[in-house]
C-alpha positions as CSV (number, residue, x, y, z in Angstrom):
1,X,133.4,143.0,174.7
2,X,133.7,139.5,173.3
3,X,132.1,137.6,175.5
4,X,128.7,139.7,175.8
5,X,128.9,139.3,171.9
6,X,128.6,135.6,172.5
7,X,125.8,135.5,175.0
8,X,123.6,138.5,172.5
9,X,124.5,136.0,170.2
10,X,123.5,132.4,171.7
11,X,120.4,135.0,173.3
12,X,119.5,136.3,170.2
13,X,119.2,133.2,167.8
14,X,117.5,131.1,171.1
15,X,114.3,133.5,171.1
16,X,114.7,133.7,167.5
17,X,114.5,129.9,167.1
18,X,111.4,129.8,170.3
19,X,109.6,132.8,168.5
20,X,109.7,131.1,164.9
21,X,108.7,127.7,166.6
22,X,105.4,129.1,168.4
23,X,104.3,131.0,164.8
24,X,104.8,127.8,163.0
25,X,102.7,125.9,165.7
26,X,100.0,128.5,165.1
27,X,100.5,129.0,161.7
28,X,99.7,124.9,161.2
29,X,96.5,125.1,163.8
30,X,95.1,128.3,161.8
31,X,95.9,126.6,158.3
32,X,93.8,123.5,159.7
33,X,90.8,126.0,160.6
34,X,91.2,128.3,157.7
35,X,90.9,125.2,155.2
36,X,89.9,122.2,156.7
37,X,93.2,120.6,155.5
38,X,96.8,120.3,156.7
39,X,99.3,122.9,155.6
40,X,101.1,121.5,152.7
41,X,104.9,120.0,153.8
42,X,106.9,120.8,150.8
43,X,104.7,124.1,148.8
44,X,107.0,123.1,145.9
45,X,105.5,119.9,145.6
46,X,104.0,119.7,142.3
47,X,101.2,117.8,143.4
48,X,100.2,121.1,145.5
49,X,98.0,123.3,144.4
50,X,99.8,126.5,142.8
51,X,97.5,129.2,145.0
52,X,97.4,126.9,148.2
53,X,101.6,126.5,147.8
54,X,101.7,130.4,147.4
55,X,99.5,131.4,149.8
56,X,100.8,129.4,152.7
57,X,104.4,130.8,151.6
58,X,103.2,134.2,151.8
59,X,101.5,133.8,155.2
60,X,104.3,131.3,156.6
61,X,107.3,133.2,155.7
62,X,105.9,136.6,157.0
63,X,104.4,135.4,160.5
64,X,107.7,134.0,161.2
65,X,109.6,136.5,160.2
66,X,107.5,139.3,162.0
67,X,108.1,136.5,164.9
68,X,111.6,136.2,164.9
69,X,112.1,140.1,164.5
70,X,109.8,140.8,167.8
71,X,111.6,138.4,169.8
72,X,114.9,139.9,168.6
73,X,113.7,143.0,169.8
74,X,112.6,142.2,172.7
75,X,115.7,140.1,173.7
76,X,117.5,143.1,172.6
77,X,115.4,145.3,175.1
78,X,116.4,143.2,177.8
79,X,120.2,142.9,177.1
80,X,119.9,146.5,177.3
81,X,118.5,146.9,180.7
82,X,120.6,144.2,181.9
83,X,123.9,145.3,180.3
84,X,123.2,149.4,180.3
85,X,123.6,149.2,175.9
86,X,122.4,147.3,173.0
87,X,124.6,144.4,171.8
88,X,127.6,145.7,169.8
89,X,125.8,144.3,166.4
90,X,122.7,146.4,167.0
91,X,124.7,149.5,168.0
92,X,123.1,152.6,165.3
93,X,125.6,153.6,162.5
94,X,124.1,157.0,162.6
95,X,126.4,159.5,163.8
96,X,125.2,160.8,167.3
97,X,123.9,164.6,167.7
């Protein structure tokens, strides 16, 4: 089914994009409370601190990530009650029992 491949699709990457939006916003306020400091903009910034550039890549990149993997799920929940199956990409390669 093409066309419910486009809306898991357009679904998918929109609570994806909302999910990685609303860690970075807490990411920042934490940073600012953690450290007194703003996050740093660019980590590869020389004039960053090695430890502050790797420790806010570390914490950045998995909070979003764990994010943008729940919401997936969760959209993909959803499709699934709505539509009766998962989106075609999602579908398990296993072989069934």
């Amino acid at each position: 089914m093409a066309g419910g491949s486009k809306v898991w699709s357009v679904f998918s990457l929109g609570s994806a994009l909302g999910a990685a939006a609303l860690a970075r916003k807490g990411l920042n306020t934490g940073w600012r409370v953690a450290t007194g400091k703003k996050p740093p903009a660019n980590p590869a910034d020389p004039d960053v601190d090695l430890w502050e550039a790797v420790t806010w890549a570390a914490v950045s990149g998995t909070i979003i990530g764990l994010a943008r993997m729940l919401a997936t799920r969760r959209a993909a929940n959803y499709y699934a009650r709505s539509t009766g199956k998962l989106p075609a990409a999602l579908e398990s390669d296993l072989p069934q029992a």
